[in-house]
NUSE-421981 format. One record per residue (C-alpha): x, y, z; residue in one letter. Coordinates in steps of 0.25 Angstrom, whole numbers, plus 5000, padded with zeros to 4 digits. Each point is the difference from the previous one (the first is absolute). Layout:
N
XYZA
...
REM end
This chain:
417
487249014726X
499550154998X
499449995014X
501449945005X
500650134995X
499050095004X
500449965015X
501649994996X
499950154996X
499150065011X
500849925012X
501350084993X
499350134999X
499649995015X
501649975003X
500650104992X
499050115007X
500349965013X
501650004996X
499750144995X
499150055008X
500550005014X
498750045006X
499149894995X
501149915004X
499950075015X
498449994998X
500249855000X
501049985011X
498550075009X
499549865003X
501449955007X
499349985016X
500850025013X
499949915012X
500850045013X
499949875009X
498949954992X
499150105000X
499750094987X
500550145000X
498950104994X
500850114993X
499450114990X
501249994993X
500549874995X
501449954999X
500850024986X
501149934995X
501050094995X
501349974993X
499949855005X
499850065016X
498649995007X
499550145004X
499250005012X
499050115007X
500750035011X
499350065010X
498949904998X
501149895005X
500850065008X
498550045011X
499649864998X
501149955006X
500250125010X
500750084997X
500050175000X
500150064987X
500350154998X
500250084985X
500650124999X
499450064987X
501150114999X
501249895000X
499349914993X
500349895011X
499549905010X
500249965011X
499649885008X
500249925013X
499649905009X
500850035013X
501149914998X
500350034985X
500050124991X
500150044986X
500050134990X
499750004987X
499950114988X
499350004988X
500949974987X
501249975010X
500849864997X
500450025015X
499049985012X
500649995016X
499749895011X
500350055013X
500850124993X
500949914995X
499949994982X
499549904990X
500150004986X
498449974994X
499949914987X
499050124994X
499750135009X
498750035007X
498850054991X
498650065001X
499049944992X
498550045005X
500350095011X
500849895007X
501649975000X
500349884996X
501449925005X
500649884995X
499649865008X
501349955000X
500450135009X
498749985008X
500049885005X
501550005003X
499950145008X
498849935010X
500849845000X
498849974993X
499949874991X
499350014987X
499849904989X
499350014989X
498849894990X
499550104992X
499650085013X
500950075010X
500249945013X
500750075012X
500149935012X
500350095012X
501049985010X
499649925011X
499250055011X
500149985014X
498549935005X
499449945011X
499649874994X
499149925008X
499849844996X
498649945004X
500249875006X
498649934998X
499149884994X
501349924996X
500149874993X
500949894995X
500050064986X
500050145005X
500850025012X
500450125007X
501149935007X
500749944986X
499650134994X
500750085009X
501249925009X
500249934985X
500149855006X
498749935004X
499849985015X
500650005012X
501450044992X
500250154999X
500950084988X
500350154998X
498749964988X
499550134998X
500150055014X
500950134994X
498650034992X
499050025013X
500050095012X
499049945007X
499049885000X
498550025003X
499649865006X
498649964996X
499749925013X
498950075005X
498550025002X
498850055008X
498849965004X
498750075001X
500250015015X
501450074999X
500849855003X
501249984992X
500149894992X
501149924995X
499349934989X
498650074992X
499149974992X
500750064990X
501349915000X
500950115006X
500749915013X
501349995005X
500749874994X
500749905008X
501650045002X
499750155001X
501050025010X
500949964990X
499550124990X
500350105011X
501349945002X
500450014986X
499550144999X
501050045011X
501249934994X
499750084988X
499650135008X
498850004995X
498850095005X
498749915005X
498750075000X
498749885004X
499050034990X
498450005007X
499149984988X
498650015001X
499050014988X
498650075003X
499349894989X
499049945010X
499850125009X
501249955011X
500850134997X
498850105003X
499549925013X
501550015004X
500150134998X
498850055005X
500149915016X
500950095008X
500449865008X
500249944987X
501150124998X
500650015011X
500149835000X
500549994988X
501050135002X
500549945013X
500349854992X
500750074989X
500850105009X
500549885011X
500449904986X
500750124994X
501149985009X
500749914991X
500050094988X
500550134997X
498650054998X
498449964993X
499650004987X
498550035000X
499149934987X
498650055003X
499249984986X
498950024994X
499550125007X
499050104994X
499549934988X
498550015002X
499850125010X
499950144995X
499750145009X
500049985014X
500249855001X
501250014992X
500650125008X
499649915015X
500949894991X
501050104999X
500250045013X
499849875006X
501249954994X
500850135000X
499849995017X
500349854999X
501350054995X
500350115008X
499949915014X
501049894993X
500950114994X
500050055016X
500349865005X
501049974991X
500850115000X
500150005016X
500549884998X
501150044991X
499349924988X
499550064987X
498949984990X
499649984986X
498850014993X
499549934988X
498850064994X
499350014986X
500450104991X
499250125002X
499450004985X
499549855002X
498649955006X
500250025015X
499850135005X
500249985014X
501450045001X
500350165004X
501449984994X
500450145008X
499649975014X
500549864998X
501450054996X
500050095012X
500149885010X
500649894990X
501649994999X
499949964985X
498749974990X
500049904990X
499150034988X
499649874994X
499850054987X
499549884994X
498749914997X
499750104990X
499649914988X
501049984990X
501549925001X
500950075002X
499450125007X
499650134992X
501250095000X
498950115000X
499149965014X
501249955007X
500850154998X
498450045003X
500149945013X
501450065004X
499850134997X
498550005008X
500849935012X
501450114999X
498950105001X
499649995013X
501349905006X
501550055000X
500549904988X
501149975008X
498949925011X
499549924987X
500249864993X
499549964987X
499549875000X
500249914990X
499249874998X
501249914993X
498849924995X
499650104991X
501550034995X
500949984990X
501550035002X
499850114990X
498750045005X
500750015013X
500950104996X
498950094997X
499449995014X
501550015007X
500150134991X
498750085006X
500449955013X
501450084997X
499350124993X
499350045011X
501049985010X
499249895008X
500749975014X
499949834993X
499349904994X
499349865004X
500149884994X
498949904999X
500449915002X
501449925003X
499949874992X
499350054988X
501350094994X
500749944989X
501750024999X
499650114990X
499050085009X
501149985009X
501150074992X
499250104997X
500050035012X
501550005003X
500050114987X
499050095007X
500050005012X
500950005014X
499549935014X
500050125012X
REM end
């Protein structure tokens, strides 16, 4: 009994000091965390909850979602916009402006930690932003405009990219999920050591029975068709390929004379560099980069474009020069995954971006994202780098494998181009 009242009268003093003493009860509010799309917002000052209204840093915010923020320490205001909106705010002052226009604020503006701090209500409605709260602030963005590109590969009863996609099972067609993908990357294709391009490998990429029908479907709902060549340098076909000028020039002339019934290639080389280093890595290096330089020249005078999807530059295989690749490549597509753990590490996969945006224009990259190793919410997470760093689009691997609550995540986040 004594214990019992022991732990009744120190629960009561921690309650009446944190009534009575607003600053211990602001100390507490330091562990609330901040996602914008899924991804956690690192701030140096936390939010607070301040007379029922959630305070948040907003600079911190406002840049993570792009926006330009300017503070004018005489006026004690700021000012922010993102090119379509914008909004002033002054310290102490229950009235802020969106696009000059006034709106009252539930509690004014405040500086706590050298940082102004703005009610989330006001936030999120100033930027159309959605916000929800489970003992964490959540704030989905507005819906971005992305390329979104749809591998079409390795299909099965359970899993098909047709059902997943056109929402009825073979031959019948629907709208399905058509609205969600821009393009389809059609995993139909392969190459031998000898530069001979296969319709069926070693690997199970072929080109199913009734393909014309996918290419027809794909034009009733304007889809983009890109035929994916894929080619894995596990047993040494990929070096030999690369390293034959007859074998490149074959297989260059195959791809180029099939790619007249798509809007542009999709080229998979895997697995390059893993075990040379110095010199041998380098030749691994250029070898490719040429390989692509010569299709990228072909393509293109053909009026057809081409993608590339390569490891991420913090993985494994270091035989991809990511800046002399995105000089010749219409769009790159980091496959930022195979990294160990389900779902991907936040940490390597923004790793990953930020090494490929610093040597390729963002708007030329795609996130990929394995679906596999994905959770709707997880998903969120990996759509949200793809936004903060203004990445041209995101891929999908693969069609058949998304669940209708990956797919609505989608529809939240992101537009089609």
């Amino acid at each position: 009994m004594k214990r019992l009242l022991l732990t009744v009268i120190t629960m009561a003093t921690i309650l009446l000091a944190g009534i009575l003493n607003p600053a211990l009860a602001q100390q507490q509010n330091s562990s609330i965390p901040v996602l914008i799309d899924g991804f956690p917002i690192i701030m140096d000052t936390p939010p607070v909850i301040q007379d029922g209204r959630t305070m948040v840093p907003f600079r911190a915010l406002a840049e993570a979602l792009g926006v330009n923020v300017t503070w004018d320490g005489t006026a004690q205001t700021v000012r922010a916009t993102d090119g379509n909106r914008s909004i002033k705010l002054q310290i102490g002052s229950h009235t802020a402006y969106r696009n000059e226009a006034p709106v009252t604020l539930d509690a004014p503006p405040l500086i706590t930690g050298g940082r102004t701090l703005i009610p989330l209500r006001f936030f999120s409605e100033a930027f159309d932003c959605q916000v929800a709260w489970d003992g964490s602030v959540k704030i989905t963005s507005p819906p971005r405009e992305m390329f979104i590109t749809g591998f079409y590969a390795l299909g099965d009863p359970g899993t098909s990219s047709w059902t997943n996609l056109f929402g009825v099972q073979y031959p019948a067609t629907g709208q399905g999920k058509t609205g969600l993908v821009s393009e389809l990357a059609l995993g139909w294709y392969s190459l031998d050591e000898a530069g001979n391009l296969l319709t069926k490998s070693k690997q199970n990429w072929q080109r199913p029975e009734g393909w014309e029908d996918v290419l027809k479907a794909a034009g009733q709902h304007h889809l983009k068709t890109e035929m994916v060549v894929q080619l894995a340098d596990g047993d040494g076909t990929l070096t030999e390929l690369l390293t034959s000028d007859p074998a490149v020039q074959n297989s260059i002339s195959a791809i180029v004379a099939e790619a007249t019934i798509y809007e542009g290639v999709n080229l998979d080389f895997e697995g390059l560099g893993y075990s040379q280093t110095g010199a041998e890595l380098e030749a691994v290096r250029e070898s490719f980069n040429s390989y692509v330089s010569r299709l990228a020249k072909q393509l293109h005078a053909a009026g057809k474009s081409l993608s590339l999807s390569l490891h991420p530059p913090n993985s494994s295989f270091k035989g991809y020069d990511y800046q002399a690749l995105g000089q010749h490549a219409d769009r790159i597509i980091i496959m930022a995954y195979d990294y160990g753990t389900k779902p991907e590490p936040i940490n390597l996969v923004t790793q990953a971006v930020e090494m490929a945006a610093a040597v390729v224009p963002p708007a030329k990259l795609s996130l990929g994202i394995s679906i596999p190793s994905e959770t709707a919410e997880s998903l969120s997470a990996k759509l949200g780098i793809a936004k903060r760093y203004n990445l041209g689009g995101i891929s999908l691997w693969r069609l058949g494998l998304l669940s209708e609550q990956m797919w609505d995540t989608l529809e939240t986040a992101v537009q089609t181009k």
